[in-house]
N, C-alpha and C positions, 0 to 999 in steps of 0.2 A: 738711943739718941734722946736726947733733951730737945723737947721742944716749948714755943713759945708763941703768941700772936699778939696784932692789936691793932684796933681799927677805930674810924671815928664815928662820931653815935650816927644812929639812922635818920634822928632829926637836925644833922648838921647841914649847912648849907655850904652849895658848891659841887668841889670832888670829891666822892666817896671811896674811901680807902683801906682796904683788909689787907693785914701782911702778917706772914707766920715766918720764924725762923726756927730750923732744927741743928743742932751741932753734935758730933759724939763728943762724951764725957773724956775717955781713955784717947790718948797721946803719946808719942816716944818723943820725948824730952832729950833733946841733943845739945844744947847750950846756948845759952842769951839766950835769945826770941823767937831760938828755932824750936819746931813743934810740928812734929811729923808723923802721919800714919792716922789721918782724922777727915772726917768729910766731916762738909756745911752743907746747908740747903736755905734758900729764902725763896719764898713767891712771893707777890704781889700783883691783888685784885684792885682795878679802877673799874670806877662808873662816874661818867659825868655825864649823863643824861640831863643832869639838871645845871650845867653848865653848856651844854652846846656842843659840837665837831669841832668847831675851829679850836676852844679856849682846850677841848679835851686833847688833841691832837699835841698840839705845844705843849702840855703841861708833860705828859704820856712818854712822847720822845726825848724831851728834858729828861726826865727817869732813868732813863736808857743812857742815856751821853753821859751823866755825871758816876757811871760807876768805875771805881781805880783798879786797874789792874796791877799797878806797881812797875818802879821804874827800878836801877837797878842798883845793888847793894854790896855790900862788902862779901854777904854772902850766896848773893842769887844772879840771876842776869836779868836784864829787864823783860816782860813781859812779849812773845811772840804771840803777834795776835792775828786772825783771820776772821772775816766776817763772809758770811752767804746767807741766803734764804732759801732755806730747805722745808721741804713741804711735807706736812702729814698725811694722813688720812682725812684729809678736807681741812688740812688744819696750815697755813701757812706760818712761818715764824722767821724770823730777824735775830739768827745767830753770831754771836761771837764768837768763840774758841781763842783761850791761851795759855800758851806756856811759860812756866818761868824755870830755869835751869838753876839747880843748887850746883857752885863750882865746887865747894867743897867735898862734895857726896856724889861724884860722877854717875849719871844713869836715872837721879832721882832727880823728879818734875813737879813742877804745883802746878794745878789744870785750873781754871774756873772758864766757866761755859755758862755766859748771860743768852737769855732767849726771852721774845717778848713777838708777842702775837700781833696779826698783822689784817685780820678779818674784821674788827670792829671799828665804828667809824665813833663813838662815844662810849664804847669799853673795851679792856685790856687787860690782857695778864701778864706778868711777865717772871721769870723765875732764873735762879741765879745759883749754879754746881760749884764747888768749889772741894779739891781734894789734893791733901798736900803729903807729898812725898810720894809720890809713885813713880814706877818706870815708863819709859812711853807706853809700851805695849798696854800698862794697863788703864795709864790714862784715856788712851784711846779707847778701850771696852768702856769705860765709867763714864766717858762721853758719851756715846753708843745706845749705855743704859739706859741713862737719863733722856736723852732725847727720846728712846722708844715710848716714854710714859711718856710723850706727847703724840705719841704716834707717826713719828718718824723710823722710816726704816733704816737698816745699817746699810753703807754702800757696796753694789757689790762692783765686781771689776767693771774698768769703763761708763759705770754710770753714778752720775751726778745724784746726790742727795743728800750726804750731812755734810759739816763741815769739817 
């Protein structure tokens, strides 16, 4: 994977903001704009300690509201999405989960799974899966995954915990 970051200086005033993005290089190329068989990864770290709870809260969940999952396309469906808050190892989070159907390519899914912490009252993290072309079964494990490096467990029967 290729990664990347960037954040604003330490003597900026306000919110402070560190964000890395990683993507794989290798893709299967199916035509136009389609592009399958590739994960993404992004986090992003807040502090606004030096802006206060209230101003950080508003900026923080703005963050979170403005990312597009996609509507729908000639050659996708639009976005299924489910939200929960599922909890880690002392670690609470505010998930997403969703799906987008390739009509053309039955059985194949783009997953992206936004997640953003929910313990701080003037800092946050939040981080963002994205994996295109999978079958459910395995978008559901690559959910799974991802979430366990937050310290979420997988669910097992009957009981509540990812989304």
């Amino acid at each position: 994977m290729r990664c990347w970051g960037r954040s604003n200086p330490p003597d900026a005033r306000g919110l402070l903001f560190e964000r890395s993005d990683c993507q794989m290089d290798s893709r299967i190329f199916i035509g136009g704009n389609q592009l399958l068989g590739h994960l993404v990864v992004r986090h992003e770290a807040y502090d606004g300690r030096r802006i206060g709870a209230v101003r950080f809260v508003d900026r923080y969940s703005k963050s979170f509201r403005n990312e597009p999952f996609g509507a729908a396309t000639r050659q996708q469906s639009a976005s299924h999405c489910q939200e929960d808050t599922v909890a880690g190892t002392g670690l609470a989070l505010r998930a997403v989960l969703c799906l987008r159907a390739h009509k053309k390519l039955p059985g194949l899914y783009d997953l992206s799974l936004l997640v953003a912490t929910l313990d701080g009252t003037v800092q946050g993290v939040q981080g963002r899966f994205d994996a295109y072309g999978f079958s459910f079964a395995n978008a559901q494990k690559l959910a799974s995954h991802y979430l366990a490096g937050f310290g979420v467990l997988p669910v097992a029967a009957g009981r509540k915990g990812a989304p």
